[in-house]
ROKE-467850 format. One record per residue: x, y, z of N, C-alpha, C, O in turn. Coordinates in pm, whole numbers, plus 50000, padded with zeros to 5 digits. Atoms other than C-alpha are relative to their C-alpha. Layout:
% ROKE-467850
XYZXYZXYZXYZ;...
***
This chain:
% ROKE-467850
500834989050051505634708950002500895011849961501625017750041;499244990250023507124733849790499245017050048498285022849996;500494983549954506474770349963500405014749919501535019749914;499674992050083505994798049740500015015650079499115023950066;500044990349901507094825049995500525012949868499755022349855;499704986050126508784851749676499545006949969498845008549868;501294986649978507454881349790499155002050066498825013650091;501094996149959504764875049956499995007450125499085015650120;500004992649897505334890450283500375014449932499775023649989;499514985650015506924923050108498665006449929498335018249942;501075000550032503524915649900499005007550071498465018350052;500974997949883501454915350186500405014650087499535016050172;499594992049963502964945650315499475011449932498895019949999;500384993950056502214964950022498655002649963498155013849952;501005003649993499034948149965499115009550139498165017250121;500704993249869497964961550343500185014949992499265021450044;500454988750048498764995250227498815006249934498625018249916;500744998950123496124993150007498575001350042497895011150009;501304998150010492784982850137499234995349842499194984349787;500785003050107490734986949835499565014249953499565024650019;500244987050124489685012149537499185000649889498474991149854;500744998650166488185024049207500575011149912501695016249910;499304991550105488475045748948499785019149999498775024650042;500684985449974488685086148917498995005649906498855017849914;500894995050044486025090148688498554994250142498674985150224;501024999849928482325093948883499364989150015499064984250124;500515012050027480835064748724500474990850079501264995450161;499585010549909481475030548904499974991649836500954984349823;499835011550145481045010748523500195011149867499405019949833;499395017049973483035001548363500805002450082500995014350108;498584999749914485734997848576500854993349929500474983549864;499125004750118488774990548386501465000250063501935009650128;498664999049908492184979948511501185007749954501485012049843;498944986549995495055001748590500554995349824500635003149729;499095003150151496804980348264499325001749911499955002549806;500574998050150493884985548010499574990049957498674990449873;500505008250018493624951548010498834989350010498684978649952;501205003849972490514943448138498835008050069498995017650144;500834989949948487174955248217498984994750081498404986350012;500385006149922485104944548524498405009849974498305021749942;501224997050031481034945648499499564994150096500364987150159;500565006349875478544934248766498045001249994497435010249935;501094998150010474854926248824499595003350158498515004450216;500424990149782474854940149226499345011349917499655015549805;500214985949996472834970149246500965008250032501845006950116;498564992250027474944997549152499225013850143498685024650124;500334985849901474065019749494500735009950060501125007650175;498744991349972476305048249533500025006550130498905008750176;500384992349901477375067649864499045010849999498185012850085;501124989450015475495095949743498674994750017497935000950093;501125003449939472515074349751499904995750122498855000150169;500165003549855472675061850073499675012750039498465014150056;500134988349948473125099150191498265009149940497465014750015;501554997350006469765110050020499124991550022498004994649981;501255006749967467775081750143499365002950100500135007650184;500664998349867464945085550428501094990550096502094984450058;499165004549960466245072750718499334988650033500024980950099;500075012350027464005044050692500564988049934500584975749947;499305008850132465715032650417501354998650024501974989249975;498365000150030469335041350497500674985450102501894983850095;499285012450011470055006350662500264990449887501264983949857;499565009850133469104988050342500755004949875501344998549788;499065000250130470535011150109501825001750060502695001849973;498835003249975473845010650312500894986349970502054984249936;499455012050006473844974450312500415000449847501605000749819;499704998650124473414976149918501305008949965501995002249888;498984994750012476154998849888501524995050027502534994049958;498745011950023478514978650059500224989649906501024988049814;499895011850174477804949149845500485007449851501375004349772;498944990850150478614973649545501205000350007501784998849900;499204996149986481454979849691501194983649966502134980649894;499065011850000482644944749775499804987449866500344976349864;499785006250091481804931149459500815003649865501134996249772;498705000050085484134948949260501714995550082502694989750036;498925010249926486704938949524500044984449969501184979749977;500325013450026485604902449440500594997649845501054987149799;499895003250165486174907649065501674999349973502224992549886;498814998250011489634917049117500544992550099501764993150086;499385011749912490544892449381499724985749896500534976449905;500025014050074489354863249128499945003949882499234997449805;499664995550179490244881548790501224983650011501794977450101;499855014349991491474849748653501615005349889502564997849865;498724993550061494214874648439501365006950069502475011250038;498894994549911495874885148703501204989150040500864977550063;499065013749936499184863748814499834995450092500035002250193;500835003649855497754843049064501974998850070502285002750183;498215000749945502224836749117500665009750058501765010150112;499364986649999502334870949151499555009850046499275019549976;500624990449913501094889849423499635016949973498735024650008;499634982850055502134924649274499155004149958498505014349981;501414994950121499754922249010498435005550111498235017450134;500494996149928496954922449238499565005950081498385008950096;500114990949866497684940849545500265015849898499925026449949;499784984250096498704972449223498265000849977497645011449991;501854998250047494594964849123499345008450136498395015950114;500815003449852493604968749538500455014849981499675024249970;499214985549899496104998849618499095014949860498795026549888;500674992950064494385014149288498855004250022498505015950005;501285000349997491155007549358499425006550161498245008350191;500254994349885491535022249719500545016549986500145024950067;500074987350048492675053849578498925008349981498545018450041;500804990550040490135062449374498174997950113497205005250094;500834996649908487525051549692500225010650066499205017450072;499694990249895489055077149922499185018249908498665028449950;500134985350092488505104049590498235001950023497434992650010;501644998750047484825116949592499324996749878499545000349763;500645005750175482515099449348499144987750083498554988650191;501225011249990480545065549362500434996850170499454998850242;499655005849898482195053249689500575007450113501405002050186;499654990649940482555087049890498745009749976498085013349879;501334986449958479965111649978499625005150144498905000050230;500804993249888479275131750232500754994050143501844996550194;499305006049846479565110150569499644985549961499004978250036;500155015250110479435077250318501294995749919501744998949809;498795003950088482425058350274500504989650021499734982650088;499515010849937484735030250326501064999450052502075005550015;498645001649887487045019050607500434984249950499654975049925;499165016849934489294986350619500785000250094501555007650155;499235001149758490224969250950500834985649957500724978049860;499105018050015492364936850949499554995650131498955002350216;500345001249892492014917251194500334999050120499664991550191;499184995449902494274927951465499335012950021499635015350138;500744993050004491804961851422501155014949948501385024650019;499134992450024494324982051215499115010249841498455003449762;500294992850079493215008650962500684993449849501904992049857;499445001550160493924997050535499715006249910500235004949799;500354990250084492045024050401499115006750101498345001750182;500864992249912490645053050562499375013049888500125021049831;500364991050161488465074950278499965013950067500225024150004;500024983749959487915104850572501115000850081501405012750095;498934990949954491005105750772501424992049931501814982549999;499315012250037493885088350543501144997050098501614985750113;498834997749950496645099850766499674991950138500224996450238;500345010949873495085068651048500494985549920500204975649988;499825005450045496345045850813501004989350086502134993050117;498985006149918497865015851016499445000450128499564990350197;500104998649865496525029051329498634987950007497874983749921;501275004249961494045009951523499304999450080499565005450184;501325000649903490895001851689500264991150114499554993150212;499985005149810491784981151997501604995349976502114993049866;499005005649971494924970152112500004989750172499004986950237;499665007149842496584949552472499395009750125499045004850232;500504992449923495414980152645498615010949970498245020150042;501274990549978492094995452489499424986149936499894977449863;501025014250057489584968952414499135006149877499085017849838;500764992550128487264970552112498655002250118498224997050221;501994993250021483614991152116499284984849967499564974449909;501565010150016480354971252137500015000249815499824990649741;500484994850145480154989651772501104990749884500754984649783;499275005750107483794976851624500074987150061500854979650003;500275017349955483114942451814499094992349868499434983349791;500675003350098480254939051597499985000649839499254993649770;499814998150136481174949151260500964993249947501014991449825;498885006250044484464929851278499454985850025500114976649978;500395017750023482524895351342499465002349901499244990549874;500705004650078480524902251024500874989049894502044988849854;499785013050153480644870950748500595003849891500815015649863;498744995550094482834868350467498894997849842498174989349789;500254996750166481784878450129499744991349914498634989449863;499415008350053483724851749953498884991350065497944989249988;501235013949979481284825150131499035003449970498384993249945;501684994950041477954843750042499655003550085498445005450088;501064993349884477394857350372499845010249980500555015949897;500494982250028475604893150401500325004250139500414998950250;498954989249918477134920750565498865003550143497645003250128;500915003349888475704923850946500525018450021501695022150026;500474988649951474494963351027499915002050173499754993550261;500324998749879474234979851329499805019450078500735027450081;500164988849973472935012351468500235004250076499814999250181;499344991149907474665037351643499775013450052498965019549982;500044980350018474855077451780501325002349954502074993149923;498934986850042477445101051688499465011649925498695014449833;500494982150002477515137651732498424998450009497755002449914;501324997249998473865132051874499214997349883498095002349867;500835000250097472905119851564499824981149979500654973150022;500455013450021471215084451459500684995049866500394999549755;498845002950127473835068251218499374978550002498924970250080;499535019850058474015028151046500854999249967501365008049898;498395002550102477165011850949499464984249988498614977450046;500035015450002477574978650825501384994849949502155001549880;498755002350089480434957950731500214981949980499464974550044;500225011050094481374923550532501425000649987502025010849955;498945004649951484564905250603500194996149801499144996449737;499575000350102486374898150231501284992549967502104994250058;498755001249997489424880950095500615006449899500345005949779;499044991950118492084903149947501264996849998501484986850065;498845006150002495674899649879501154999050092502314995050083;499244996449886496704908350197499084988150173499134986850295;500845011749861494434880650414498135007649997497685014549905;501594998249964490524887650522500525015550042501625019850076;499724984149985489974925450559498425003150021497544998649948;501624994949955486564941650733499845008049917500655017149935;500614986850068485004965050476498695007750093497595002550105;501204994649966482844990150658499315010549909499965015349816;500694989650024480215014850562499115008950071498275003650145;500974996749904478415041650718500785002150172500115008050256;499414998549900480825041251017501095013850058502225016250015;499674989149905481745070851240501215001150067501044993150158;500134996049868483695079551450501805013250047502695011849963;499224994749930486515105351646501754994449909501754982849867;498695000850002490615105551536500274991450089500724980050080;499365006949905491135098251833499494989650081499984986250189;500295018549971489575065451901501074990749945500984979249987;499215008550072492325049851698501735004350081502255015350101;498245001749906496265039251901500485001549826500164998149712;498755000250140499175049551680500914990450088500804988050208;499255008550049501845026151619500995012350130500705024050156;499264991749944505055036251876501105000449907501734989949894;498945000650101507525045151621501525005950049502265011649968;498654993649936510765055351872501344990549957502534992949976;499065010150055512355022751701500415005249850501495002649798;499714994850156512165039951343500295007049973499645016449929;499134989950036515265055651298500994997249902501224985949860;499215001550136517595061051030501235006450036501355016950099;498464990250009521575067150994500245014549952500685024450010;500244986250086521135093450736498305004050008497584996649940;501554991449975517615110350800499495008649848500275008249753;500874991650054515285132850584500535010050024500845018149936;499744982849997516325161950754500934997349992500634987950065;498644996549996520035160550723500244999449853501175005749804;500134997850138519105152650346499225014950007500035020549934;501074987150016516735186150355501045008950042501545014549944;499334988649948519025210250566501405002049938501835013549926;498554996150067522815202850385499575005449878498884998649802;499304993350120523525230050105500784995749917500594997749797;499125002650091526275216049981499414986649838499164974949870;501065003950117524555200949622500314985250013499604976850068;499035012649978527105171749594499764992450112499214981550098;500675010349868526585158849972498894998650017498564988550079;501245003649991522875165549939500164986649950500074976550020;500715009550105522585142949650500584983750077499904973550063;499375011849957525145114849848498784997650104497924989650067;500714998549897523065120150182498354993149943497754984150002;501215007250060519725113049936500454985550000500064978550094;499675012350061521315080549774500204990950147500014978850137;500095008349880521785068250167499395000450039499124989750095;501214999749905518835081850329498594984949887497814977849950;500285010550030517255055850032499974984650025499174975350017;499765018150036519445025750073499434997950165499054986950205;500295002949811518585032350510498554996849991498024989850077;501675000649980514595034950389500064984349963499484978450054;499855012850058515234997950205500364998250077499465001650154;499445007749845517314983350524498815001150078498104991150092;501324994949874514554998050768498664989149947497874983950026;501075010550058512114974850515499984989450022499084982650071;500235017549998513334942950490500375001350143499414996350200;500235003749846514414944750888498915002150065498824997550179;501505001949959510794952250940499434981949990499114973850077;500125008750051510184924750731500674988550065499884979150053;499325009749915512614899350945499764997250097499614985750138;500244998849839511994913851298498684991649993498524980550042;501395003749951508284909851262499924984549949499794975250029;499725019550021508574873151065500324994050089499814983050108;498855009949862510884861551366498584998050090497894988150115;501295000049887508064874451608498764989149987498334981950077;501155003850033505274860451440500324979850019499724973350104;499305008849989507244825651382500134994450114499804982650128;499445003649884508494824151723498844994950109499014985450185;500834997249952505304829751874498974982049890498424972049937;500795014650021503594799251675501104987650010500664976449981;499485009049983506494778751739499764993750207500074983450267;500105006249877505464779552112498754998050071498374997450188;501425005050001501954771151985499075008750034498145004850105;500884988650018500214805551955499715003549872500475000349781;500864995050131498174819451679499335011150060498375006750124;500904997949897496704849951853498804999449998498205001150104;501354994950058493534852251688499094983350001497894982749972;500445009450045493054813351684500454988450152501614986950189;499985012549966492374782751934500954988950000501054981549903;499435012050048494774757952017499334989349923499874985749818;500755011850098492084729051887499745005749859499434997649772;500394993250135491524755251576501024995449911500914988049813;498405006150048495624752851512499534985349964499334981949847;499435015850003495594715251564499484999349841500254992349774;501015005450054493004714251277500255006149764499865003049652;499214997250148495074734050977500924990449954501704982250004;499035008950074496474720550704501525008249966501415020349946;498734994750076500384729450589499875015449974500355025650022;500284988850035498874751650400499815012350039500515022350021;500734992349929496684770050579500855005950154500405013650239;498355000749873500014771150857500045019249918499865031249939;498764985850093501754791950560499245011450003499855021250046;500734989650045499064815550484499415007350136499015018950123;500184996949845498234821650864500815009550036500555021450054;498644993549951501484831750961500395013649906500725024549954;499904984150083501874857850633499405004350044499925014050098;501154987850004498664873350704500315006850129499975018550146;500064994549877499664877851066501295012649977501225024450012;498924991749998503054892450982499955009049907500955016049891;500394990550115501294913350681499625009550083500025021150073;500984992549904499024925850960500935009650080500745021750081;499114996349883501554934751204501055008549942501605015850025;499744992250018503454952550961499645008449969500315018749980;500854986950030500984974150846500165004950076500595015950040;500484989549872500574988651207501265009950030501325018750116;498464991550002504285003451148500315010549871501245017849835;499424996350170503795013750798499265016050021498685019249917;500294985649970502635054650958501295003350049501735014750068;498524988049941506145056351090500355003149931500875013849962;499184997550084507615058050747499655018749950500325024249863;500334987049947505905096250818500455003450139499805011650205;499734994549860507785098751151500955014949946501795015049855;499114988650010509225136651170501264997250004501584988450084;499095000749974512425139251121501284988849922502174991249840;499165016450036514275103451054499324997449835500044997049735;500555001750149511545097550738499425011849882499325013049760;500954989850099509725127050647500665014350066500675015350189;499704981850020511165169250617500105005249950500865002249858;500614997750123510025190950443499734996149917498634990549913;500415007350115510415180550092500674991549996501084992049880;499505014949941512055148650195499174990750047499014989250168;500085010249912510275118950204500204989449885500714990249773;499665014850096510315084850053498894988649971498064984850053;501225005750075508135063549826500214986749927500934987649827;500315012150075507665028749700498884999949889497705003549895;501324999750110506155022549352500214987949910501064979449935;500045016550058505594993449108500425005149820499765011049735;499454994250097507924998848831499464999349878499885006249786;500875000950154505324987048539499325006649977499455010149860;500634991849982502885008748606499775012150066498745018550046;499014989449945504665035848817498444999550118497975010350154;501094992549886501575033549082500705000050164501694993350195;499194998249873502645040649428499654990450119498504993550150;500615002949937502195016249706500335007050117499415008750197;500084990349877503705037749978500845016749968502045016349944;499734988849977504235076849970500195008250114499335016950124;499474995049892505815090050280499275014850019499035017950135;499964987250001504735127650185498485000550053498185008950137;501335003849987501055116650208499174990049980499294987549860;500215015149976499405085850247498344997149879497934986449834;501294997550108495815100449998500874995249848500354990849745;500095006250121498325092649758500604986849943501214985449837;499725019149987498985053549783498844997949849497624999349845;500805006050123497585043249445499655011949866498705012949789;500224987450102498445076949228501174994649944502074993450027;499155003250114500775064348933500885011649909500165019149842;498954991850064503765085648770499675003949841500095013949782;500004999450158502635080348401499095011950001497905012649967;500634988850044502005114048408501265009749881502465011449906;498784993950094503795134448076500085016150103499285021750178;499714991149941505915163348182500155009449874500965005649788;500304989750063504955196947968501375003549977501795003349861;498394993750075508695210047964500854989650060501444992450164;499145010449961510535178948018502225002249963502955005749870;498854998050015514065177948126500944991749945501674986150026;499275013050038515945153947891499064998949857498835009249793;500125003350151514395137247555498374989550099497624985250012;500935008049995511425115747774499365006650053499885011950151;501034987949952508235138247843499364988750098498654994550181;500595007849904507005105148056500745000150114501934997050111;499105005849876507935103648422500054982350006501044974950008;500135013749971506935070048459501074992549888501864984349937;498755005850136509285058348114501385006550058502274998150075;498784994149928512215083248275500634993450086501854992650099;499475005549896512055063248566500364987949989501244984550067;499955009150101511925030648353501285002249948501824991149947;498624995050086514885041248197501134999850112502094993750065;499464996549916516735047548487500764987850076501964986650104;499615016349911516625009148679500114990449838500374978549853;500305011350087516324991248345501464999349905502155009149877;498905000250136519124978948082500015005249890500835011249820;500424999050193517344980947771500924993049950501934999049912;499725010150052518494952047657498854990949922498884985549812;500795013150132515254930647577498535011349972497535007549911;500964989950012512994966047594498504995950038497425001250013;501245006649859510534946347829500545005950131501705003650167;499884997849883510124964048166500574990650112501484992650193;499555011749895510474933848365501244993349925502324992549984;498875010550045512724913248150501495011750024502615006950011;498674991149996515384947148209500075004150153501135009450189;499814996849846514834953048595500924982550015500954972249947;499055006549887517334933648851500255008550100500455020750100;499494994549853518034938049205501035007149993502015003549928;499384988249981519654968149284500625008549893501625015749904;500374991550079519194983248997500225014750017499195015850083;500154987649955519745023149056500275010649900501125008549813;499624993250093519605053848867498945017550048497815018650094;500584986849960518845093748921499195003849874499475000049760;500844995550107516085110648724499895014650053499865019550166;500164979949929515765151248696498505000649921498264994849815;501334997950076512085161348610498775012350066498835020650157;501264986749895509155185448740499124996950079498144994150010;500814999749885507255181449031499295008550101499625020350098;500784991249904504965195849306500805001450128500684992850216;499084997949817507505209749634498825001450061497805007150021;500755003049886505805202449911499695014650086498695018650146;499844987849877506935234850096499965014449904500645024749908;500154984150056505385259949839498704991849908498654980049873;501215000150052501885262549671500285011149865499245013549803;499984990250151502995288149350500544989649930500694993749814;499615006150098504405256749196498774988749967499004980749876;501075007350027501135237449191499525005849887499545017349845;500404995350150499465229748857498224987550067497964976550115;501205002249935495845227248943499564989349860499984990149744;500635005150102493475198148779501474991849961501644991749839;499055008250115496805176148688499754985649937500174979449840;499985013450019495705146348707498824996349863498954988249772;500984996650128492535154348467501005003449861500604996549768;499584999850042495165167048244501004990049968501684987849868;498535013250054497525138048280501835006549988502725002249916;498864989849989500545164348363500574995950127499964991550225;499075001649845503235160648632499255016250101499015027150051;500614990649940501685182448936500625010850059500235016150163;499284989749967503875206548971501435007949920502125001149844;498724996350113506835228948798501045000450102501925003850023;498825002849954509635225849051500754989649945500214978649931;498775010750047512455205948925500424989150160500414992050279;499875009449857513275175349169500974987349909500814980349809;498905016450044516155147949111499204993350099498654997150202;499805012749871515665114949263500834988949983501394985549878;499055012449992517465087749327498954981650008498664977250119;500705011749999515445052349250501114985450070502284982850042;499135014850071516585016849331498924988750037497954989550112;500625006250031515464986349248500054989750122501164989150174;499885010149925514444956149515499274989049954498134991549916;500685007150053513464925549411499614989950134500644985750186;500185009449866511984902449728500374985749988500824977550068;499335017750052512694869849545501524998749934502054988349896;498484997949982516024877849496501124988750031501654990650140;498895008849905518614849149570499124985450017499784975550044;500675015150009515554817849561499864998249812499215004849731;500275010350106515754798049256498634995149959497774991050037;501515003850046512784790249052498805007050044497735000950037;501024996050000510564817549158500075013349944501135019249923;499934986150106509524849248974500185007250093499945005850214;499404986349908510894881049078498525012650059497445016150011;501514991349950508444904549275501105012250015501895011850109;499574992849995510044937449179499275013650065498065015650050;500754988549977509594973449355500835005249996501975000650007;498454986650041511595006549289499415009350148498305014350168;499734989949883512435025749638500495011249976501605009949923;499054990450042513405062649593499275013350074498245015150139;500254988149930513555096149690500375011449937501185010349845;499484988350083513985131249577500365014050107499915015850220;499554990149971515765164349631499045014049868498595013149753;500454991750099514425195449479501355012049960502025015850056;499244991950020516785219349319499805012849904498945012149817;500024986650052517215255349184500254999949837500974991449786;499335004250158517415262448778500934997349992501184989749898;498544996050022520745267548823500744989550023501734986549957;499505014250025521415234948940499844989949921500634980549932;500505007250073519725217248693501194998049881501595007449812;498834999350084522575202348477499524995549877500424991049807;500735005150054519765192348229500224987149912500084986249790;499615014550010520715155848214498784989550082499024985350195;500545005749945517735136348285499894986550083499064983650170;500015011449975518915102248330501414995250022502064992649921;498485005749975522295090348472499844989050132498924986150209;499935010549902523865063448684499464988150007499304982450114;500665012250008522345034248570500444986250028499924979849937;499495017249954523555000048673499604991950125498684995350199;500335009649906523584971448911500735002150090501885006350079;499004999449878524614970749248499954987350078499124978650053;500005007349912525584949649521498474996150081497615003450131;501674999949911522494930849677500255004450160501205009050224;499854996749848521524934650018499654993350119498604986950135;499405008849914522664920750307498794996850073498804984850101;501554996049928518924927050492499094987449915498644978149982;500205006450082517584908350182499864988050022498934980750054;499405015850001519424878950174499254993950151498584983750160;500515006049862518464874750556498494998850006497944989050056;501515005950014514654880150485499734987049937498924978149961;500395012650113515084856450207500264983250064499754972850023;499155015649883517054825750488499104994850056498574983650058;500905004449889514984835450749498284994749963497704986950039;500845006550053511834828650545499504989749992498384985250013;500095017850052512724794550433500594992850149500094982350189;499965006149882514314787350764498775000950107498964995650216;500905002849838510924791851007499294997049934498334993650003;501005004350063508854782550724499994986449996498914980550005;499175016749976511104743850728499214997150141498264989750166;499815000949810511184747851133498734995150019498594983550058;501295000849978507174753051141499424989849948498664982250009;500915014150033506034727850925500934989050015500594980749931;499445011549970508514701151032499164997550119498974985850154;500645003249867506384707251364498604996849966497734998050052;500965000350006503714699351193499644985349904498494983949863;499415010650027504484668851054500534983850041501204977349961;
***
């Protein structure tokens, strides 16, 4: 059995960032994908949070339920868009991480105290529309057990089979609340969609992040003056955020691996195990180690080591510049670069083409056909500093403008997860980070440093260890 592992765990990683989304206009139709290329329609009742929130409260179990179903049937459209690369995880999980964006934004799928959560099923946060910054965290762990409430919402039926979403009524804040929720498959494994659900910050365990540290830090990029060692100090605190990835990516594989090699699954029955196929092995084991990294993916906001001041670091999908992880803030996982810059520094008023420019050859003037692993290149352009509000440009995104007038270099580079296996397509993502600097530094050179670098050593070992416990496991199965 040939195993098409290329990417998919770095996939699934990104993918679990994501959750699920829509679009920033109000409307819910059409819905139209991030590429332009297609447009998704539906005959569900179109029931928006806002309606739920003005219904009697006779009504607000069934129009909750309806609402979910709205919800999870544009999730459905884009899990079996038949245009998407089914080879190619990227494509997909860029539709999800979009489409969980514009849920979190107020409009059809946000109102009031009307919105949607995703849980995996380890009980980890994949989208949170009212607190985003729980992202990862979760609802029970080895030492807090689940609620009667998230007991019940996380057995509801899966979508994908035709089951309907199982309700259940609750208090909070003294008040008489419904939620319901409807189990789904997305590109990251089965994912609980709730609605209507409540509750406290602090019901949810964070992740212990005292393991997620870095050589070169955030702050030692933020606090050196000297322009020159900033900019070195950036270009490492990058290549340490990429290392810190794929050894996520290894550690937790090993774990997960190790742990069904001595005939565990945790979530599953030895007679359940006995009863998978190959297949169903492979896709087990990602989802677990998709899962399990999500619950780490809030440290890449740990003080200090990832995130200071205007120091942090961001993963984005170099075709469509959308973001699957933003260190600075987590509301904006599924906000895209192709925004033009009003006084652009250089000859390209696009960030998203700047940055394109930057990892690419230009050789066959195809995005993909000009990315390769380790790819790297600095871009100077205008942005929103974090650690000042007079450079905000209100409404940008309505305008389609970079959100801010501070000047900011960054440093990009390119990772490709399939890297080094033969015969499978490349699953590219651009890692990078930025410095902000004074006019005066601005040497108004937008685009330098472009070439290939040495791969990476982290890499190569995700890419071994992959194919080595993926062999190991199904030889035991065999």
């Amino acid at each position: 059995m040939k195993l098409k592992i290329h990417g998919i765990i770095l996939s699934l990683f990104f993918a679990l960032a994501i959750g699920f989304s829509f679009s920033i206009e109000a409307s819910a139709h059409p819905y139209v994908r991030s590429d332009e290329q297609g447009t998704y329609t539906h005959s569900v009742e179109d029931v928006t949070a806002e309606d739920v929130e003005m219904a009697a409260e006779a009504d607000k179990e069934e129009m909750t339920r309806k609402f979910l179903l709205h919800a999870a049937e544009h999730l459905k459209q884009i899990q079996d868009d038949p245009n998407l690369d089914e080879d190619n995880r990227q494509e997909r999980s860029r539709e999800m991480v979009v489409f969980a964006k514009r849920s979190r934004d107020p409009g059809v799928f946000n109102h009031g105290d009307t919105y949607l959560i995703g849980i995996t099923r380890r009980g980890a946060t994949t989208n949170h529309a009212l607190y985003q910054d729980l992202y990862g965290s979760r609802y029970w762990d080895d030492q807090t057990p689940q609620t009667e409430l998230v007991r019940v919402l996380t057995s509801a039926g899966n979508y994908s089979e035709g089951d309907a979403p199982v309700c259940k009524s609750y208090m909070y804040n003294d008040r008489s609340r419904v939620a319901c929720a409807i189990k789904q498959e997305t590109p990251a494994g089965v994912i609980t969609t709730t609605a209507g659900f409540d509750h406290a910050k602090e019901d949810l365990r964070r992740p212990n992040c005292s393991a997620f540290t870095l050589d070169v830090t955030a702050q030692m990029v933020e606090e050196e003056e000297n322009l020159d060692m900033k900019r070195d100090l950036l270009k490492k605190f990058v290549k340490g955020v990429i290392a810190k990835t794929l050894d996520l990516l290894v550690t937790t594989g090993a774990e997960v691996f190790a742990e069904f090699g001595s005939g565990e699954i945790p979530h599953l029955t030895p007679q359940e195990i006995q009863h998978l196929t190959q297949q169903e092995i492979q896709q087990e084991l990602l989802e677990e180690t998709g899962a399990r990294i999500l619950e780490k993916v809030t440290c890449f906001r740990e003080p200090g080591s990832f995130f200071h001041g205007s120091i942090y670091a961001f993963v984005m999908d170099p075709v469509r510049g959308t973001s699957f992880l933003n260190g600075l803030d987590f509301n904006l996982h599924g906000l895209s670069v192709s925004l033009r810059d009003p006084e652009p520094i250089g000859d390209e008023p696009n960030v998203l083409v700047a940055f394109q420019k930057a990892v690419t050859t230009g050789n066959t003037g195809n995005v993909l056909g000009d990315l390769a692993h380790g790819n790297s290149g600095t871009v100077t352009y205008h942005w929103d500093d974090p650690r000042t509000e007079k450079d905000n440009v209100d409404g940008f995104l309505g305008m389609g403008v970079v959100p801010g007038t501070s000047v900011k270099e960054s440093y990009l580079e390119v990772v490709d997860a399939a890297h080094g296996r033969p015969g499978l397509n490349p699953a590219y993502y651009v890692f990078g980070s930025g410095i902000y600097l004074d006019e005066d530094d601005d040497d108004g050179c937008s685009i330098a440093a472009t070439g290939s670098k040495p791969q990476s050593t982290l890499l190569n070992l995700f890419l071994i260890a992959s194919v080595l416990f993926s062999v190991v496991v199904l030889r035991k199965r065999v």
